[in-house]
C-alpha positions as CSV (number, residue, x, y, z in Angstrom):
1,X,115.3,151.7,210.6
2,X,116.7,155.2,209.7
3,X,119.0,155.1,212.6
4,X,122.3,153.8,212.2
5,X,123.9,151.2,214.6
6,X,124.7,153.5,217.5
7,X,125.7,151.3,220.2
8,X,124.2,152.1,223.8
9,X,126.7,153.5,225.6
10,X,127.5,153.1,229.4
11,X,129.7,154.7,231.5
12,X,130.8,155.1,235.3
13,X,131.9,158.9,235.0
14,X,134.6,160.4,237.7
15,X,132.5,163.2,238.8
16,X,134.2,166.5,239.9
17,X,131.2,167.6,242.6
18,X,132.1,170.8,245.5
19,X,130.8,170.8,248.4
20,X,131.2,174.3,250.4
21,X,132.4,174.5,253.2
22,X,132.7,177.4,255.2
23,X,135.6,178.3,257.7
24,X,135.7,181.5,258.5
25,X,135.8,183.4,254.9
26,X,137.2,180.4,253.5
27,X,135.5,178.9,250.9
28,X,136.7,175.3,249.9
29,X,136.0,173.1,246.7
30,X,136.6,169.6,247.8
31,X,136.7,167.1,245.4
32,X,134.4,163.9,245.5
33,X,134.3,160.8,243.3
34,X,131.0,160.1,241.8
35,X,132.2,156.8,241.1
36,X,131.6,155.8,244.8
37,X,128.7,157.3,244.9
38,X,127.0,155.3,242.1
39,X,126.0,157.3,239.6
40,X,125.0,155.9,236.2
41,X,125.9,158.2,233.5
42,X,124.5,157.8,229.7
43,X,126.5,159.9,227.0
44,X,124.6,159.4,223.5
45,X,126.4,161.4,221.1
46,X,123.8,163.3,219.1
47,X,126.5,165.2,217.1
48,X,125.6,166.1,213.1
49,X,127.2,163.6,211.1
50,X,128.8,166.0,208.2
51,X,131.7,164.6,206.9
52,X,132.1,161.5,205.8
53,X,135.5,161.1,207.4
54,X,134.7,161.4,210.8
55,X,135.5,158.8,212.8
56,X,133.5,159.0,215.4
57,X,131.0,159.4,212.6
58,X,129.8,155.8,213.5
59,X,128.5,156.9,217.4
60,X,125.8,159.5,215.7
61,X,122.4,159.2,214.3
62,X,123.7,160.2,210.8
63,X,123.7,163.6,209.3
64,X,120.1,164.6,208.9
65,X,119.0,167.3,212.0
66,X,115.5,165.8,212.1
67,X,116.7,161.8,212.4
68,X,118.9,163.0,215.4
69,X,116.5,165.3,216.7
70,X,114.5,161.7,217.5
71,X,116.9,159.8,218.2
72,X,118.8,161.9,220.8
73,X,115.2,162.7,222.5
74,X,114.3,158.6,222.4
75,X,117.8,157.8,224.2
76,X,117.5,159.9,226.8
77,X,113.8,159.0,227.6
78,X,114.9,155.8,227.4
79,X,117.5,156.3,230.2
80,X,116.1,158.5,232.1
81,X,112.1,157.6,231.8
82,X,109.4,159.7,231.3
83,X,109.0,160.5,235.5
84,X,109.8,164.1,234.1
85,X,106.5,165.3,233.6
86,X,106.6,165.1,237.2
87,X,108.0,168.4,237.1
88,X,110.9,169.8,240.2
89,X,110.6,166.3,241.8
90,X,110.9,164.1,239.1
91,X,112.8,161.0,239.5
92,X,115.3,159.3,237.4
93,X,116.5,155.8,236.6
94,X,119.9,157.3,234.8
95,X,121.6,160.4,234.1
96,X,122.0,160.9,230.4
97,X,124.0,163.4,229.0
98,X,124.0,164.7,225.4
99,X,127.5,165.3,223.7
100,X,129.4,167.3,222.4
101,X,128.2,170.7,222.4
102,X,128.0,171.4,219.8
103,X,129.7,171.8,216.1
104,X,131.8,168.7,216.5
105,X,132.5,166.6,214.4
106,X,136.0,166.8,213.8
107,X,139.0,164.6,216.0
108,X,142.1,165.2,213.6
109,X,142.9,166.0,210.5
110,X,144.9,168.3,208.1
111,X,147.4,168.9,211.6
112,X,144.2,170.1,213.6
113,X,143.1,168.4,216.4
114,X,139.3,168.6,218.8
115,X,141.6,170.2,221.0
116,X,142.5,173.1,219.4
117,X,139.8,173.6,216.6
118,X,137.9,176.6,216.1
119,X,134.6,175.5,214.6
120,X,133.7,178.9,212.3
121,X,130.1,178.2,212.1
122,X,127.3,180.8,210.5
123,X,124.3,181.6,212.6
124,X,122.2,180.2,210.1
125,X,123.6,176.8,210.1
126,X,123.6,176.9,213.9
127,X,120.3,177.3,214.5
128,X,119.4,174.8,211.3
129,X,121.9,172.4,211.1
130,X,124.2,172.1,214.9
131,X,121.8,172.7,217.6
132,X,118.5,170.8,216.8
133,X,119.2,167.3,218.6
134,X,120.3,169.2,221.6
135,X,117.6,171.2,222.0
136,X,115.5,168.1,220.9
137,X,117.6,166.5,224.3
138,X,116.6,169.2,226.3
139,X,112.9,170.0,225.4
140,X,111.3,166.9,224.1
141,X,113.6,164.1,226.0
142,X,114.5,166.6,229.2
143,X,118.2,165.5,229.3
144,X,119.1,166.0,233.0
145,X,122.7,166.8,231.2
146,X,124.9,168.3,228.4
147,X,128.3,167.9,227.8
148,X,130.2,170.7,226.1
149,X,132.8,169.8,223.5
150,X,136.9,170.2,223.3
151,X,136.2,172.2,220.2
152,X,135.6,176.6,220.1
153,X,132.4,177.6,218.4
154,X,133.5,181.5,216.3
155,X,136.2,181.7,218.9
156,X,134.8,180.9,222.6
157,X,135.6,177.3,223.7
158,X,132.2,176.0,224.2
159,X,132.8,175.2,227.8
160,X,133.5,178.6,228.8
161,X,131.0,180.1,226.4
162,X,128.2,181.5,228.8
163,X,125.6,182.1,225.4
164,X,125.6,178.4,224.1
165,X,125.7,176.7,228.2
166,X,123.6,179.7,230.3
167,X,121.5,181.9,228.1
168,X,120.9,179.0,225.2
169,X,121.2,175.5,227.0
170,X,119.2,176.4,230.0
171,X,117.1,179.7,230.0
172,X,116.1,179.4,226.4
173,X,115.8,175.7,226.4
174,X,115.1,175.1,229.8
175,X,117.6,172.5,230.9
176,X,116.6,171.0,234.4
177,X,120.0,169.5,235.2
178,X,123.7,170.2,235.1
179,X,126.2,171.1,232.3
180,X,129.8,168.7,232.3
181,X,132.6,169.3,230.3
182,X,134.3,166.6,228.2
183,X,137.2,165.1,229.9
184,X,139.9,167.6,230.4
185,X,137.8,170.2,228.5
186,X,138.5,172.7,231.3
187,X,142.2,172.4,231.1
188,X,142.0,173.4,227.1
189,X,140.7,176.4,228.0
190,X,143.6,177.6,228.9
191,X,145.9,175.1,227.5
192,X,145.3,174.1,224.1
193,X,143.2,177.1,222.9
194,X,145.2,179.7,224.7
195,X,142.3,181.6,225.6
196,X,142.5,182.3,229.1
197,X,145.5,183.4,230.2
198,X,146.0,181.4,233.9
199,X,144.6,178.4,235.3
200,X,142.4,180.6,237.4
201,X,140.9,182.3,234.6
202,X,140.1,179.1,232.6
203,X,137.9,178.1,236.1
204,X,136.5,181.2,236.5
205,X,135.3,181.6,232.6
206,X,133.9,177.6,232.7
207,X,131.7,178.0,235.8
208,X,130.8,181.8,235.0
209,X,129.4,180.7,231.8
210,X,127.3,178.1,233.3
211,X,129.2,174.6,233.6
212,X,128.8,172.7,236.5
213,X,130.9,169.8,236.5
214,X,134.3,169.5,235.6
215,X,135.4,166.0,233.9
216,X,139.0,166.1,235.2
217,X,141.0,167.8,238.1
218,X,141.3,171.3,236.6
219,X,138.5,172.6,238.6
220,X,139.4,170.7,241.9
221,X,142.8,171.9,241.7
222,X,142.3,175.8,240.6
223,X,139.1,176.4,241.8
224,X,140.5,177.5,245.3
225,X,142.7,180.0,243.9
226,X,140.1,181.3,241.8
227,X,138.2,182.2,244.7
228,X,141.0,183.7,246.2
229,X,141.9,185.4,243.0
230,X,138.3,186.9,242.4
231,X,138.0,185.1,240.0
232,X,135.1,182.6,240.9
233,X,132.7,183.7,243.2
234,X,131.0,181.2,245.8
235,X,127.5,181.9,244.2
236,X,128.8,180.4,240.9
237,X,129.9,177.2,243.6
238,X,126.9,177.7,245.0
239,X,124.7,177.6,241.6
240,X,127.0,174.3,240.4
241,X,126.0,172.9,244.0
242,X,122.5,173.0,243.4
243,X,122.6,171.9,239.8
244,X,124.8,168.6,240.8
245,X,123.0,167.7,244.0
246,X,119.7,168.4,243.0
247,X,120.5,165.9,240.0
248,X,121.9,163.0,242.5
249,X,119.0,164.1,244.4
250,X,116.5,163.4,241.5
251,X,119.1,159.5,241.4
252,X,117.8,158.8,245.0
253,X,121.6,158.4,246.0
254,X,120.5,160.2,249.4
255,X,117.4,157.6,249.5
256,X,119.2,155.3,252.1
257,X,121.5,152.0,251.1
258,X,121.2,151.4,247.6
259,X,120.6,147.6,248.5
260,X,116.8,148.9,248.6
261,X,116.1,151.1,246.0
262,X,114.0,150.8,243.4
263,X,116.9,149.1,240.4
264,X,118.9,147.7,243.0
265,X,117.5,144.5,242.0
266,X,119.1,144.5,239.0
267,X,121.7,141.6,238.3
268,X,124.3,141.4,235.6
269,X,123.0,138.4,235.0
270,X,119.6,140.0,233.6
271,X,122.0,142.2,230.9
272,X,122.0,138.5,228.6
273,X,118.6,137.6,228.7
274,X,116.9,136.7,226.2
275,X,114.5,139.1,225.3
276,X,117.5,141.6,225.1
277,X,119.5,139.2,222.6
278,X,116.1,139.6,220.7
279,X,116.6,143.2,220.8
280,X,119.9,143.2,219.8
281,X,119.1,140.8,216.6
282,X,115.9,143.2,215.9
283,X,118.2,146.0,215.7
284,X,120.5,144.7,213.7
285,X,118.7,143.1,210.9
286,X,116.7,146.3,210.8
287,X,120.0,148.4,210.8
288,X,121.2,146.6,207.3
289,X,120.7,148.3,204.1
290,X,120.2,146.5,200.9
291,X,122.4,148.8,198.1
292,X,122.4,146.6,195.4
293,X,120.6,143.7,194.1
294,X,121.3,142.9,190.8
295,X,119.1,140.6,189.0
296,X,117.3,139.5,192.6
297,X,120.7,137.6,193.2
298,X,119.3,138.0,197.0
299,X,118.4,136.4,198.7
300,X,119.6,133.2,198.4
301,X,117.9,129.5,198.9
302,X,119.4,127.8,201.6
303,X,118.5,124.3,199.5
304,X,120.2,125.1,196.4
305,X,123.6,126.6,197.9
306,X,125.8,123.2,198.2
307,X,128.9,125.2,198.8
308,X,130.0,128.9,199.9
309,X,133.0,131.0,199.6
310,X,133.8,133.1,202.7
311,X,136.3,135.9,202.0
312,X,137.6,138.9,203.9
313,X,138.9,140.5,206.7
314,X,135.8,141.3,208.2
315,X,134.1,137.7,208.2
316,X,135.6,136.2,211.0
317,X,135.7,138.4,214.3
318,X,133.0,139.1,216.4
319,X,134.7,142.4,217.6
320,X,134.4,143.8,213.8
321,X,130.8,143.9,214.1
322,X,130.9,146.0,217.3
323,X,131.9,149.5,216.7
324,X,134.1,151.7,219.6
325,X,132.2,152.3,223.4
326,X,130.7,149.3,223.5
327,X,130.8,146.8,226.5
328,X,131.7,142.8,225.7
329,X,129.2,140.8,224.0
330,X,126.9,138.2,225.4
331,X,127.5,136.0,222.7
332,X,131.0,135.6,220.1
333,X,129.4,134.5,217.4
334,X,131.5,135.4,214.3
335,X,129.7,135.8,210.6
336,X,131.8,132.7,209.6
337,X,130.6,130.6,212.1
338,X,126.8,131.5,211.1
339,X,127.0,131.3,207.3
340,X,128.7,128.0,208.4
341,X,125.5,126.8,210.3
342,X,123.9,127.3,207.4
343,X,125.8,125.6,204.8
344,X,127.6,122.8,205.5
345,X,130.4,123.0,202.8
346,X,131.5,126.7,203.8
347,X,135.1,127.2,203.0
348,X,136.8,130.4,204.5
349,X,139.8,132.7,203.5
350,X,140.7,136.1,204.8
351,X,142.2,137.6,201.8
352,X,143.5,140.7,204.0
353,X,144.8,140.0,207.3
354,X,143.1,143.4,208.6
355,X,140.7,145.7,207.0
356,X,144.1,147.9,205.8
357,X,144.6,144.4,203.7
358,X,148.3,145.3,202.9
359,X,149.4,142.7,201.2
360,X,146.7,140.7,200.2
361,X,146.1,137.0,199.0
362,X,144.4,137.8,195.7
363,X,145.3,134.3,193.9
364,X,144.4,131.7,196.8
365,X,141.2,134.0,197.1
366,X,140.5,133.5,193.4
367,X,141.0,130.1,193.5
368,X,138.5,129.6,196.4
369,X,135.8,132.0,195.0
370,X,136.3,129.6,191.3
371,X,135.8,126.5,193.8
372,X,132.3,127.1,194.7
373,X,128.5,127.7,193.9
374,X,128.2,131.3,195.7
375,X,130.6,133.7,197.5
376,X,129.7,136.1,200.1
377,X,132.6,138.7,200.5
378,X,132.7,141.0,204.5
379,X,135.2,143.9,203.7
380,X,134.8,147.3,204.9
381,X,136.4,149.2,207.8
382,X,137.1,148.5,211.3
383,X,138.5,150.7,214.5
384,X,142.2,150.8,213.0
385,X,140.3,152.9,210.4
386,X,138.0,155.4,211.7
387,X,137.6,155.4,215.6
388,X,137.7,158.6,218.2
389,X,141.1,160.6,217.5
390,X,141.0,158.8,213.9
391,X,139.2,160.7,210.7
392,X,140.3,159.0,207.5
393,X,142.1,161.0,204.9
394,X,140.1,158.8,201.8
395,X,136.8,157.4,201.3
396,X,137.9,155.0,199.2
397,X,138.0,151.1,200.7
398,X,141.8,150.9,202.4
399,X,144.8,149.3,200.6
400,X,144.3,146.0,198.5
401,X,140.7,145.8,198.7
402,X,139.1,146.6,195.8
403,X,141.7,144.8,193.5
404,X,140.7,141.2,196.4
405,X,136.8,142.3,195.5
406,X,137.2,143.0,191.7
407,X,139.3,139.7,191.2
408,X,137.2,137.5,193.2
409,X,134.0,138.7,191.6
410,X,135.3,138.2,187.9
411,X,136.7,135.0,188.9
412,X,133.4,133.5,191.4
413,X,130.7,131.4,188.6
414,X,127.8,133.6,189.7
415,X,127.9,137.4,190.9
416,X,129.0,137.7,194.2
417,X,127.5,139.6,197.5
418,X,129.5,142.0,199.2
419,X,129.1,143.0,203.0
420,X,130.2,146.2,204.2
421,X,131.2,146.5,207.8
422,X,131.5,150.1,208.3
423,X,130.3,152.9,210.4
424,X,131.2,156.1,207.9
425,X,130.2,156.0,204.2
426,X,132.9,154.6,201.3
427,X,133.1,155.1,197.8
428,X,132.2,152.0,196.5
429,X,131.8,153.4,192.7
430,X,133.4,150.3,191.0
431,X,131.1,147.9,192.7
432,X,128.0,149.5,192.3
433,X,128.1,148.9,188.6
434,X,130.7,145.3,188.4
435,X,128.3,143.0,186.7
436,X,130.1,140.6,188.7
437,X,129.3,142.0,192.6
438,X,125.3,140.9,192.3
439,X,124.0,142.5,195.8
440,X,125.8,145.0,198.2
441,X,124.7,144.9,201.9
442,X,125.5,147.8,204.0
443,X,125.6,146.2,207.9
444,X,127.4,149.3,209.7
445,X,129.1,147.7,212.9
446,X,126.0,145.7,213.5
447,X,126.7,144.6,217.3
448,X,126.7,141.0,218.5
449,X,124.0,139.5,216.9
450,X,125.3,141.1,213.4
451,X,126.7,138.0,212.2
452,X,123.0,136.1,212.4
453,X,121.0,139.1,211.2
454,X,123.4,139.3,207.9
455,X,122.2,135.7,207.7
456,X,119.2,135.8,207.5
457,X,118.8,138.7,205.3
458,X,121.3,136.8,202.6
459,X,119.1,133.5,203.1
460,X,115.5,135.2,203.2
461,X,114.6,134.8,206.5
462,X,114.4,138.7,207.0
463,X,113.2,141.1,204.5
464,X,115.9,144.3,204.6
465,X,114.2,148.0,205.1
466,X,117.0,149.6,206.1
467,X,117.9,153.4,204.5
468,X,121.1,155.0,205.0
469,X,121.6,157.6,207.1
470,X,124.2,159.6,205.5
471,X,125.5,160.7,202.2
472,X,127.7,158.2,200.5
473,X,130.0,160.7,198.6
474,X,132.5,160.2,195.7
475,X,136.6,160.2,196.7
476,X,136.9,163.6,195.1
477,X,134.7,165.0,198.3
478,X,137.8,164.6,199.7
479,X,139.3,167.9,198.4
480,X,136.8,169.7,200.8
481,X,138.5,170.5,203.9
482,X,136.8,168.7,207.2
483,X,137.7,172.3,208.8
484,X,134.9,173.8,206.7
485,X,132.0,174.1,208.7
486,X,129.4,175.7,205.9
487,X,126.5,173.7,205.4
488,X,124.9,175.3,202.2
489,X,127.1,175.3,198.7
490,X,129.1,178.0,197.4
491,X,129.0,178.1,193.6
492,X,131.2,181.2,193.5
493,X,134.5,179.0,195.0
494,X,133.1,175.7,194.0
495,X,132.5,174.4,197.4
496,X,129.6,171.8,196.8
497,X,128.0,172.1,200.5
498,X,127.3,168.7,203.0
499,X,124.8,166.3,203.2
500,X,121.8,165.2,201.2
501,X,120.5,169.2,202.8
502,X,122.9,170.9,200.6
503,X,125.1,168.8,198.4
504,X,125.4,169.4,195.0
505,X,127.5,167.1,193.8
506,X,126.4,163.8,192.5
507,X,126.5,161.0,195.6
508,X,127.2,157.7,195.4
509,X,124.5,156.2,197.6
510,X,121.8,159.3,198.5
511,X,120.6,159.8,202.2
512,X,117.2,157.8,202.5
513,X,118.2,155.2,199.9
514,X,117.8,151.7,200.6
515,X,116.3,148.5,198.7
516,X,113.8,145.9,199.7
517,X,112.9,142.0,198.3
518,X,109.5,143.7,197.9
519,X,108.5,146.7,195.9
520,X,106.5,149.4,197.3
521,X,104.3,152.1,196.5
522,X,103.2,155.5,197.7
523,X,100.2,157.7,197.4
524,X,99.2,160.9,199.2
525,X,95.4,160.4,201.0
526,X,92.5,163.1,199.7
527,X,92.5,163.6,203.1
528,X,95.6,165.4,203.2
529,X,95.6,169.2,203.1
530,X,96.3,170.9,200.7
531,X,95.8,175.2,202.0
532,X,96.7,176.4,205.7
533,X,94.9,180.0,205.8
534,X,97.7,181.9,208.4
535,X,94.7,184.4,209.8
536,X,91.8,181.6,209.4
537,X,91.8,180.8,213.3
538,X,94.4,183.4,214.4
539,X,95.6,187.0,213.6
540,X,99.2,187.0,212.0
541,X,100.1,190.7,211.0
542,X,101.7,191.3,214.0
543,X,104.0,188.4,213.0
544,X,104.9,189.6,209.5
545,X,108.4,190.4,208.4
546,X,108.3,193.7,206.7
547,X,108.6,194.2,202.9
548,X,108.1,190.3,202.9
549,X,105.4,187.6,202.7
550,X,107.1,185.6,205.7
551,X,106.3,185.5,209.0
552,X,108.7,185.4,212.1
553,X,108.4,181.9,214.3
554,X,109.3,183.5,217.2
555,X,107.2,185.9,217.9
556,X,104.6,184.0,216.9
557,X,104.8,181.8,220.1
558,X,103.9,178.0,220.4
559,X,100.3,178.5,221.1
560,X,99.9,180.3,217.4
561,X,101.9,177.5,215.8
562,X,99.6,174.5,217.5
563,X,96.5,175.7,215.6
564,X,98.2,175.6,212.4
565,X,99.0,172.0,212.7
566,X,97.0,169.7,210.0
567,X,97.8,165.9,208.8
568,X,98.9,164.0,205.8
569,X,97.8,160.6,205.2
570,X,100.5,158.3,202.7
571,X,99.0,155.1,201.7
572,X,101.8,152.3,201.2
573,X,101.2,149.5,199.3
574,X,103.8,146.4,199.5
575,X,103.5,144.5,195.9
576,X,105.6,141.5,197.3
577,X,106.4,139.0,197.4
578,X,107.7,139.1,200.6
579,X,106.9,140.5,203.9
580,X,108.0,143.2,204.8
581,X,109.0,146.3,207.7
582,X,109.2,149.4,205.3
583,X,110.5,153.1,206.4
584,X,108.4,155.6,205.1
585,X,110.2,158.9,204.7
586,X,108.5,162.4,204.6
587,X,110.4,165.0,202.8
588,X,109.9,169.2,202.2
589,X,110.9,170.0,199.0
590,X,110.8,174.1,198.4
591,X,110.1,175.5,194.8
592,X,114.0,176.9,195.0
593,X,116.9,177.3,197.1
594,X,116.5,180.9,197.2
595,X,117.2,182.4,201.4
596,X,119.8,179.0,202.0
597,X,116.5,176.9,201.3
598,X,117.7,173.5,201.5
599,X,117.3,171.1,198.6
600,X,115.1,168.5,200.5
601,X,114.1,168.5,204.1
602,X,113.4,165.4,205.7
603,X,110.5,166.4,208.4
604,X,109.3,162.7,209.4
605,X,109.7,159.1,209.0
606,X,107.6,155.8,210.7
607,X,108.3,152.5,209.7
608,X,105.0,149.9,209.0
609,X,105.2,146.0,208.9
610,X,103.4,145.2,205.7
611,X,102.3,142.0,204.5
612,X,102.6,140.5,200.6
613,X,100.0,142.5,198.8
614,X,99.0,144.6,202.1
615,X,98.3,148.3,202.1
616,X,97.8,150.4,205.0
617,X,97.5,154.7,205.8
618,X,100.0,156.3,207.8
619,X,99.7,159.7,209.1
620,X,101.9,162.4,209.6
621,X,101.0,165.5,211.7
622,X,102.7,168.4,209.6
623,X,103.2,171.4,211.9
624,X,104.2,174.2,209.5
625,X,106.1,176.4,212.1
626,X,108.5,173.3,212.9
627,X,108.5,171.1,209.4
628,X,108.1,173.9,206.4
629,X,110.0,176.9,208.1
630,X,113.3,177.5,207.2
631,X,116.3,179.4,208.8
632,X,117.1,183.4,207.9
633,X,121.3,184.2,207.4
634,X,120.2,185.8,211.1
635,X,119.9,182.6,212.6
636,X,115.4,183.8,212.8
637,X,112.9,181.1,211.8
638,X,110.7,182.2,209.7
639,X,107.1,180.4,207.6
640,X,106.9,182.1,204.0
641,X,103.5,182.0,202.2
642,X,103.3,180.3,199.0
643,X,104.2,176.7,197.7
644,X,105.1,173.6,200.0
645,X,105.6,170.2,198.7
646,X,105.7,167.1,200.8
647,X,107.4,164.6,199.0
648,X,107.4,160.4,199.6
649,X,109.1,158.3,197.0
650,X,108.5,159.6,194.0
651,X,105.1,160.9,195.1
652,X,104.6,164.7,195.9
653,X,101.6,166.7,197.3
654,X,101.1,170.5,197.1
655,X,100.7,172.4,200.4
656,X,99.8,176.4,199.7
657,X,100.5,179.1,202.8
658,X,98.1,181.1,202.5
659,X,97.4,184.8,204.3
């Protein structure tokens, strides 16, 4: 899958919640904990992964807008159903709320902290880039929630910016819920950024722009004075009331004892069954990308391996393959112990004591790796590395590592296959072309069943499909600062621009790239059309920029951009010789780069199980206002006329807008 291994992340959430009460003139904001009260509350961070060294980098869908548009709209309809079509009464089994909002991706680094970080971000890459998957939470998986971030967006901490929560997040969007605040947000209003000048103030400008819920004891504690002050009306209370209640309404926490509603039947004991062990194993051998295979040293014949070298720092902890917010696995099953079940004669070394491996035991591991018939090597990262409040300062694998791989390779009788456990790309230039390293396996922080999917994949019993979702860039991308927020390069200074959108530097794993034990093919269907006519079933002038052959999305209206929707048809074709579950990715390429163009756009991806020798069709519907617009400096979608080419593989096909 193009995902990456996002854990699913629970949470009991202290919930700030006023209730008004009226004594006289009074008006009173008492403070309640939602705890008690039993709300569930889902935070999938849907955040654009664009820097390598984030290190929270690992909790996101990857870098690409249109991967975590999906994903962030699947989560939450996961949570929360689909009982929103519904409409004002619609139930919910959770309430999931999408974070951070929005331009975060930054914890510290360079002296600059979430706290205090103004995020200097154009409208273009705003509108292009930033806001997609929370828009995509809010209008295709109806969030009942969004969280604003720590961070200030051109100068306005988010949670006291009334544009991004009131006139974007709900009026444009139409979010049907409440707005929280990261934990302690509130308080770095006034604290950290400095930009409201009393307690009071810091209130007044959160709820005034449109939060809700305060995720600390700012609001509880100021909120009177505010009031007093003039600074907080009770129709902002009252308007945080509704949004809150209406929510825990929605919840059925006023539905009677909770002993007899409609999950209350839920045990713990159902969180281990089996079916969700499958899950977890499905996820994970579909998570793992194959980056190397050298001479089809993978996969491996369980019959003819007599003895296997197990080295690294990575290879024997069950809590190395689970990556940060996650809750205790059902099963601690190391990698170690699995490659151990599968060959009896499995000898084991750490090499590095910890994923900083500083010192290291190069010799006994070269001893060990010249012992036996294969070697299988888990090195990577882990939470002492990249984590929330942790961005790395290199890309580069930490301390002794690549001296431990390089010697064990050059010393091992047949090339060796490394296992990366990591949730943010590394530069793993010397390996990708050592003779010696044979395959590269990419597992991210695979969850608890990581160890048995790797497994498999080594030994043949699962065929990998995985492609990355980020940009694997070189070490030099380091020199770019993380505080940079432009998307699209800047020739003039040198600034090479982020992710596979924009990047102009050479990578050293691309977005979408991944291997398989089978080879594929790709060919667009006659079907697939090939010129939309703007005024064949509609009447566009009205919609035409002037002095231009564009028109403006906009104004055009959703009704104008349905009938212009047509389909492309890709026929996939798996040569063997295995089996095999294959991602097929549909890119926009534009004939230049002209107007901030990106290079490549992915616009849709569907994965098809294929058998040895199979072929099958699969369709994409291609809406041209959505998939081949593209963003004005102004922030405007706009559709231009001309040339269009959707691209799979190697494979491209010719789309013409015509008037």
């Amino acid at each position: 899958m193009l995902s990456p291994h996002a854990s699913r992340k629970k949470r009991r959430f202290g919930i700030g919640l006023y209730q008004k009460c009226v004594i006289g003139t009074e008006a009173r904001a008492i403070y309640n904990d939602g705890q008690a009260q039993g709300l569930t509350f889902w935070a999938p961070n849907v955040n654009i992964f664009r820097d390598p060294r984030w290190g929270r980098g690992q909790e996101t869908p990857g870098e690409d807008p249109v991967t975590a548009s999906k994903y962030a709209a699947s989560f939450v309809r996961g949570m929360q159903g689909d009982s929103f079509k519904g409409g004002s009464s619609a139930e919910l089994k959770a309430s999931a709320c999408c974070k951070h909002y929005t331009a975060y991706d930054m914890d510290n680094w360079g002296g600059k902290s979430r706290f205090t970080f103004d995020a200097i971000v154009s409208a273009q890459d705003l509108e292009d880039t930033y806001q997609p998957p929370f828009r995509s939470c809010v209008e295709e998986g109806r969030a009942s929630c969004i969280m604003c971030s720590y961070n200030s967006v051109n100068g306005v901490p988010t949670c006291a910016d009334s544009n991004l929560l009131s006139k974007t997040a709900r009026d444009s969007w139409g979010l049907y819920g409440y707005i929280a605040s990261d934990c302690d947000a509130v308080a770095t209003i006034r604290g950290a950024h400095v930009y409201a000048k009393t307690p009071e103030d810091a209130v007044g400008d959160a709820l005034k722009a449109g939060l809700d819920l305060d995720c600390g004891n700012y609001v509880q504690t100021y909120a009177m004075s505010a009031v007093q002050q003039g600074k907080l009306s009770e129709e902002d209370i009252d308007r945080a009331l509704r949004n809150l209640f209406s929510t825990r309404m929605r919840l059925g926490l006023f539905n009677g004892s909770p002993a007899y509603q409609l999950y209350s039947n839920i045990a713990p004991s159902q969180v281990c069954k089996q079916e969700h062990q499958d899950l977890a194993l499905e996820a994970a051998r579909d998570g793992i990308v194959l980056l190397k295979n050298s001479v089809n040293t993978l996969p491996l014949s369980r019959s003819e391996v007599t003895s296997l070298g197990v080295i690294g720092p990575n290879a024997n902890s069950v809590m190395k393959l689970i990556a940060n917010y996650a809750g205790p696995p059902c099963k601690y099953i190391t990698p170690l112990q699995v490659l151990q079940s599968y060959v009896k004669d499995t000898r084991y070394l750490s090499g590095c004591d910890t994923a900083a491996c500083n010192p290291s035991s190069i010799n006994e591991a070269v001893q060990l790796a010249s012992s036996v018939d294969y070697v299988v090597m888990f090195m990577g990262l882990d939470q002492d590395q990249e984590r929330e409040g942790l961005d790395r300062v290199d890309l580069v694998l930490p301390g002794m590592q690549q001296s431990l791989i390089t010697s064990v390779a050059r010393a091992a009788k047949r090339p060796v296959i490394l296992v990366l456990l990591c949730g943010g790309p590394v530069d793993i230039t010397f390996a990708k072309y050592e003779e010696k390293i044979g395959s590269i396996l990419w597992a991210g922080y695979p969850g608890e069943a990581g160890g048995l999917a790797i497994a498999q994949v080594i030994f043949g019993e699962h065929n990998p499909g995985g492609k990355l979702p980020v940009t694997w860039y070189p070490q030099s991308f380091t020199s770019v600062a993380m505080t940079d927020m432009r998307m699209r390069a800047d020739p003039a200074s040198g600034y090479p621009g982020r992710t596979y959108r924009f990047y102009t530097g050479k990578p050293v794993f691309e977005f979408g790239y991944g291997l398989s034990y089978s080879n594929y093919s790709y060919e667009f269907s006659a079907e697939s059309e090939n010129t939309i006519y703007m005024n064949k079933s509609i009447s566009l002038d009205a919609f035409k920029m002037s002095d231009s052959l564009s028109y403006d999305i906009t104004k055009m209206g959703s009704e104008a951009c349905k009938k212009l929707k047509f389909s492309t048809v890709v026929g996939v074709k798996n040569h063997g010789p295995m089996d095999g579950k294959h991602p097929v990715l549909l890119f926009l390429r534009w004939p230049s780069v002209l107007h901030g163009r990106p290079m490549k756009q992915l616009i849709g991806f569907q994965s098809v199980h294929l058998k040895a020798g199979e072929r099958a069709d699969v369709k994409f519907v291609v809406s041209p206002c959505k998939h081949l617009s593209r963003t004005n400096v102004d922030g405007t979608k706009v559709l231009d006329q001309g040339s269009h080419f959707l691209v799979t593989g190697k494979q491209e096909h010719h789309v013409s807008i015509m008037a």
